[in-house]
C-alpha positions in Angstrom: 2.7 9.1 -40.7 3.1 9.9 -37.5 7.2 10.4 -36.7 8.6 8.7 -33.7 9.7 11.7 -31.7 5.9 12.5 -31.6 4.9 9.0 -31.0 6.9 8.3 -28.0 5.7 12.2 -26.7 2.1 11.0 -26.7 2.7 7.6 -24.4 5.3 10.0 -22.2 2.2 12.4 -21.9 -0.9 9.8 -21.5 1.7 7.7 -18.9 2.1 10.6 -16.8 -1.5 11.8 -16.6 -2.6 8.3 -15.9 0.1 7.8 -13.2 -1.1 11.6 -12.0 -4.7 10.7 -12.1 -4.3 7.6 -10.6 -2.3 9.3 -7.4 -4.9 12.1 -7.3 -7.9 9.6 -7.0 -6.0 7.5 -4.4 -5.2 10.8 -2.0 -8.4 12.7 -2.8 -10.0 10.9 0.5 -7.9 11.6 2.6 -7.3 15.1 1.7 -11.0 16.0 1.4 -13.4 15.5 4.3 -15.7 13.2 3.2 -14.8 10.3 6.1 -15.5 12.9 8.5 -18.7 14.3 7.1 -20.2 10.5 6.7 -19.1 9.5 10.1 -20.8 12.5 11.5 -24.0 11.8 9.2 -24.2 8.3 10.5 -23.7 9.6 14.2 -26.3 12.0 13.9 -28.1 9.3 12.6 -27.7 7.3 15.1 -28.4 10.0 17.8 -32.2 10.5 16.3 -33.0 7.3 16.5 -32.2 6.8 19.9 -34.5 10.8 20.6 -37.1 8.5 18.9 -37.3 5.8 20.8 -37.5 7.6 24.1 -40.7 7.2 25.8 -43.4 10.0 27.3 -42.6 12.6 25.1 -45.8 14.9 24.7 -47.6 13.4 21.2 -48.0 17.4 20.1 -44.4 18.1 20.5 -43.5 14.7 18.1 -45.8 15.8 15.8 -44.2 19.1 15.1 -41.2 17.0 15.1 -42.1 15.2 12.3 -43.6 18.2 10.4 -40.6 20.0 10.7 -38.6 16.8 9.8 -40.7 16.2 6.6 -40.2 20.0 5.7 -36.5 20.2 5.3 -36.5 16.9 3.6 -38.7 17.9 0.8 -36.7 20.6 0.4 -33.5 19.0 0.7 -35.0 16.6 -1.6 -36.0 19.3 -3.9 -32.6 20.7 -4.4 -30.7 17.4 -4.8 -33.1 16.6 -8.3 -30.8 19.7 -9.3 -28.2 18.7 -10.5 -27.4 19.8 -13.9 -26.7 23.9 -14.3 -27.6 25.7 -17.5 -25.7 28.0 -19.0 -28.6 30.9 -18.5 -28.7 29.7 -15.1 -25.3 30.6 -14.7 -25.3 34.2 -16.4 -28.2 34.8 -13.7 -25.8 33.8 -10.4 -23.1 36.1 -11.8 -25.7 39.1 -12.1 -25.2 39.4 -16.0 -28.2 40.5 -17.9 -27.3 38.8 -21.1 -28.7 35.8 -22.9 -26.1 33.0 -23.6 -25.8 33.3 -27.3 -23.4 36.2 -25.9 -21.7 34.2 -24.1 -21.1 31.9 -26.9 -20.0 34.7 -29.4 -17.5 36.2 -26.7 -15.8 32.6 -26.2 -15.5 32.8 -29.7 -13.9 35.5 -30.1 -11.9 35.2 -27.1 -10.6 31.5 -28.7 -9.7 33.4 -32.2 -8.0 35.9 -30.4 -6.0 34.0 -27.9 -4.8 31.4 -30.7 -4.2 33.9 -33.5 -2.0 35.8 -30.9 0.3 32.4 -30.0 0.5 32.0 -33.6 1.8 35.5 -33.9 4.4 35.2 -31.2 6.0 32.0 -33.2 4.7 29.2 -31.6 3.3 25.8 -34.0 -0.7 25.6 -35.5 -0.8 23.0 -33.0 0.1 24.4 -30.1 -2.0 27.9 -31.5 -4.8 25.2 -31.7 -4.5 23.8 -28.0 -4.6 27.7 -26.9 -7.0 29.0 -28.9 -9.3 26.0 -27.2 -8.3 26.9 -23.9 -8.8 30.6 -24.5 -12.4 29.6 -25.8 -13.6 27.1 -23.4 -11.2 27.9 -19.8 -11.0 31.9 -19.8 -14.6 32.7 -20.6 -15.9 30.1 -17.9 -13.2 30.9 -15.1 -14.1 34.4 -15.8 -17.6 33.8 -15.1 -17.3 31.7 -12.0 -15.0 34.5 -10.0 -18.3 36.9 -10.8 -20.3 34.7 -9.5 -18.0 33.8 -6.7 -17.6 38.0 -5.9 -21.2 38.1 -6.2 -22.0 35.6 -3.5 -19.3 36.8 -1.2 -21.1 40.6 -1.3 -24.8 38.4 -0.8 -23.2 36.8 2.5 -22.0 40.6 3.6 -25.5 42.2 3.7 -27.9 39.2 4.3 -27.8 39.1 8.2 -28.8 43.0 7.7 -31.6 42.0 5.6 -32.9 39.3 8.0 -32.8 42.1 11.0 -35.2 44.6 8.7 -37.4 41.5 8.4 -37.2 41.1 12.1 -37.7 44.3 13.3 -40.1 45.2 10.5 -42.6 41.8 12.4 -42.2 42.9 15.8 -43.8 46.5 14.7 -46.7 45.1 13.3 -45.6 44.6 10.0 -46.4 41.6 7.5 -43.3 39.6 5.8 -44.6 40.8 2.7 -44.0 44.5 3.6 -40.3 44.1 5.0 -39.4 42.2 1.8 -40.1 45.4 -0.2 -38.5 47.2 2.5 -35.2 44.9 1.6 -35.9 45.5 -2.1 -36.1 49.0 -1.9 -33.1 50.2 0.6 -30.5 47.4 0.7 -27.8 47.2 -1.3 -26.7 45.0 -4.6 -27.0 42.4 -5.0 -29.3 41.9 -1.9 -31.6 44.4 -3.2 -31.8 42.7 -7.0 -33.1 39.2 -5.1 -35.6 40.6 -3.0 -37.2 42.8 -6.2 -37.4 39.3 -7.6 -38.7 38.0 -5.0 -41.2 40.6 -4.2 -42.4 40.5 -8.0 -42.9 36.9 -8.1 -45.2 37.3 -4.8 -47.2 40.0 -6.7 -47.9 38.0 -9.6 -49.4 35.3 -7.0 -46.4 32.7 -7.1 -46.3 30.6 -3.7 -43.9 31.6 -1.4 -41.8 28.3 -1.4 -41.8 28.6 -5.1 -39.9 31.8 -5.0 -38.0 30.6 -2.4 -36.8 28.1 -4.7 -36.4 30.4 -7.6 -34.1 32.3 -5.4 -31.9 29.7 -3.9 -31.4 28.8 -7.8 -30.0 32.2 -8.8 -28.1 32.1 -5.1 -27.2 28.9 -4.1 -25.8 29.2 -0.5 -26.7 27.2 2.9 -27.7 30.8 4.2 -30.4 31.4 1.6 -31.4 27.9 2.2 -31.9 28.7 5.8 -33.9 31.4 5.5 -36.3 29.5 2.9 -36.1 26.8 5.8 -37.3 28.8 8.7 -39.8 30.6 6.5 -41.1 27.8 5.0 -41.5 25.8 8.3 -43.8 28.8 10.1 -45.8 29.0 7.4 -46.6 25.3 8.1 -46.4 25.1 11.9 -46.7 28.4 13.1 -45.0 29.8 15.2 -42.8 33.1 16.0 -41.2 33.9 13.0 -39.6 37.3 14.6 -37.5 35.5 16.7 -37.0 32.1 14.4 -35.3 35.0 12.3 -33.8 36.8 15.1 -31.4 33.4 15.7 -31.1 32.8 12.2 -29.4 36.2 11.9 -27.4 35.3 14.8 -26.4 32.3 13.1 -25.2 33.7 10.1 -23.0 36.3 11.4 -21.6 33.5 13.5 -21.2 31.7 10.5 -19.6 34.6 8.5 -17.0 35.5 11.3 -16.0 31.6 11.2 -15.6 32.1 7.5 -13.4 35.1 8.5 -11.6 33.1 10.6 -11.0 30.7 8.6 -10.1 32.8 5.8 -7.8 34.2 8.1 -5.9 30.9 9.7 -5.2 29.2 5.9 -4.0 32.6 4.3 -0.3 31.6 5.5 -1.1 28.0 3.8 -2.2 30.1 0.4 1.0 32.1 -0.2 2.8 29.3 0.8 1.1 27.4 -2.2 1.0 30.4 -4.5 4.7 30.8 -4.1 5.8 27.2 -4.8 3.2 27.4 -7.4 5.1 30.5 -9.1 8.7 29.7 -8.5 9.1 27.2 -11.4 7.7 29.8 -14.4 9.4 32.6 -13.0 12.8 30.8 -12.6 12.4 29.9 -16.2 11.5 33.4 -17.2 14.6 34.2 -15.0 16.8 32.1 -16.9 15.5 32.6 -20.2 16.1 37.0 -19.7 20.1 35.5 -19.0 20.7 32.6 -21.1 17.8 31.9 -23.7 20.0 29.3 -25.8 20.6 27.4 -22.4 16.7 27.4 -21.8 15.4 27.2 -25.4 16.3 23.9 -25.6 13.2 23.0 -23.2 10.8 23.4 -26.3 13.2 23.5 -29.2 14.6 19.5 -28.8 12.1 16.6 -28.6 13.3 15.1 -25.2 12.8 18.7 -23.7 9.5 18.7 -24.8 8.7 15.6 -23.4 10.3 16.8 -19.8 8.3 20.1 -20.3 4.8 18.6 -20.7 5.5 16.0 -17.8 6.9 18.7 -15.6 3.9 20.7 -16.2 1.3 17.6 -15.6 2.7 17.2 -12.5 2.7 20.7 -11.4 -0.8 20.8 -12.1 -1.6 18.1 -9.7 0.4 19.7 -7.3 -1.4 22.5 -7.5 -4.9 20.8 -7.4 -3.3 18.6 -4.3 -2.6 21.8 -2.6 -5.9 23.6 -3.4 -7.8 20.6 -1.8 -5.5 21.0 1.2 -6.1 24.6 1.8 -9.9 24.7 1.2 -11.8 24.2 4.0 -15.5 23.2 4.3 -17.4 24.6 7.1 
C-alpha cells in the first residue's frame, strides 16, 4: 500500500504539471510567431491572386510562371510527406559513421552508469531509477542534436563559398557536374562530405533531384533547399544558371549576416535567461556548503519534497517560456 505522504506527492506533482501545461499551451501563441507567419501566408496569398488576374501579361512569361510554381510545390510537397526521422537518419545529420545498434548500446551504458552513480552518492532506487532513465534516454539524444546542430552551423559557414566555385566554375566553360567535384575535392568538412555524396550518386546514374533530395535529408536547411530549388528549376526551364546561383549566394550571405545579427541582438536576452535560470541551484548549493541541516530538509521531510518537485516543474516552464521568447525565426 501506497502511504499517504506519497499519495498526496503524486496529486501535488500531476496538479502542478497540469496547471503548467495548461499555462504553457495558452501562451505558446502568443509567444511563438505563428499569427504572424499565417497572416503573412494568407497576404501573400492574397497578393498572387490578384498578379493572376491581371490582364495582357505575355502567355510565355505565365507559363514559366506556372512551371516554376509547380516546381517548388512538388518539392515543398515532397519534403512535407517527411515527417517521421529515423534514428540512422539522425546519426547521418550529425556526421557519425556508426550504425544505431551503437547508439542503443551507449544509451545503455550511459543509463547504468548515470543511475548506478546516484545510487552511490545515497540517493533512493527510485530516484536512481528516474536518473538512470534520463541518463539513457535525455543525455545520449541531447548529445546528438548539439552535433548535429554544430554540424549545420559549420554547413551554413562554407556553402555561399561552395555556390561561388559552382558559379565561377559555369561562366569558364565548365559543366555543374565538374564544379561539384571541384566542391568535393577542395572545400572543407562537412561541405566537402555532401558534395562526395553527391557526386557519387550522380556517377552511379541517380537523377539529379533525387540526390538533391537525398542531400536535403542528411542536411535539412532552407539554404540547401534553395539550391536544390534553383537547380532543379533550370533544369526544367532553362535558363542562366551562373547568375540564378550568383544571387542565391548573395542571398545566403545576406541571410547568414542576419543570422549574425540576430545572434548578436538576443545574446543580452540569453544571459539574462541563463542567469535567472542558474540562480535558484546555485543559491541552494550556496546554502547547502553553509548550513546543510537548514537545507536538507528540502528532500529529507515529505512537505519539502513536495515544494522541491513543484518548484522544479515550474522552473522548467520557465525556462521553456524563456527559450521560446529568445528564439527567433527568420
Amino acid at each position: 500500500m501506497l502511504s499517504p505522504e506519497l499519495v498526496q506527492l503524486a496529486a501535488i506533482v500531476l496538479i502542478a504539471l497540469s496547471v503548467g501545461g495548461i499555462v504553457y499551451v495558452l501562451m505558446m501563441p502568443y509567444l511563438s510567431d505563428e499569427r504572424k507567419v499565417s497572416k503573412r501566408v494568407a497576404n501573400v496569398a492574397q497578393g498572387q491572386n490578384r498578379v493572376r488576374t491581371r490582364v495582357g501579361a505575355p502567355q510565355p512569361l505565365q507559363m514559366r510562371r506556372k512551371q516554376v510554381q509547380d516546381t517548388i510545390r512538388d518539392i515543398e510537397a515532397k519534403q512535407k510527406a517527411k515527417k517521421r526521422i529515423s534514428l540512422r537518419t539522425k546519426l547521418m545529420r550529425a556526421g557519425l559513421n556508426v550504425k544505431p545498434h551503437i547508439y542503443y548500446v551507449f544509451s545503455a551504458i550511459a543509463g547504468l552508469v548515470g543511475g548506478f552513480v546516484v545510487l552511490l552518492s545515497g540517493f533512493s532506487p527510485l530516484v536512481s531509477l528516474l536518473a538512470a532513465f534520463a541518463f539513457a534516454f535525455g543525455l545520449p539524444r541531447w548529445l546528438l542534436a548539439r552535433r548535429i546542430k554544430s554540424r549545420q552551423a559549420k554547413f551554413l559557414t562554407e556553402f555561399a563559398n561552395a555556390v561561388d566555385i559552382i558559379v565561377r566554375g559555369i561562366k569558364s566553360g565548365l559543366p555543374l557536374g565538374d564544379c561539384m567535384q571541384v566542391i568535393a575535392a577542395e572545400s572543407p568538412e562537412p561541405v566537402r562530405s555532401e558534395f562526395i555524396d553527391l557526386v557519387e550518386q550522380q556517377k552511379v546514374g541517380v537523377p539529379l533531384q533525387r540526390a538533391f533530395d537525398r542531400m536535403h535529408d542528411r542536411m535539412p536547411l532552407q539554404e540547401v533547399n534553395f539550391f536544390a530549388i534553383v537547380v532543379a528549376i533550370q533544369s526544367q526551364t532553362g535558363g542562366n544558371l551562373a547568375e540564378a546561383l550568383g544571387n542565391l549566394s548573395q542571398v545566403l550571405r545576406d541571410r547568414y549576416r542576419l543570422a549574425a545579427k540576430v545572434r548578436s541582438f538576443s545574446a543580452e536576452a540569453k544571459a539574462s535567461a541563463m542567469i535567472i535560470g542558474a540562480l535558484p541551484p546555485l543559491v541552494m548549493g550556496v546554502v547547502y556548503l553553509t548550513s546543510p541541516d537548514y537545507i536538507s530538509l528540502l528532500w529529507t521531510t515529505p512537505m519539502g519534497k513536495v515544494m522541491m518537485m513543484a518548484g522544479a516543474t515550474w522552473m522548467l516552464i520557465g525556462i521553456l517560456v524563456m527559450r521560446k521568447m529568445i528564439n527567433f525565426e527568420y
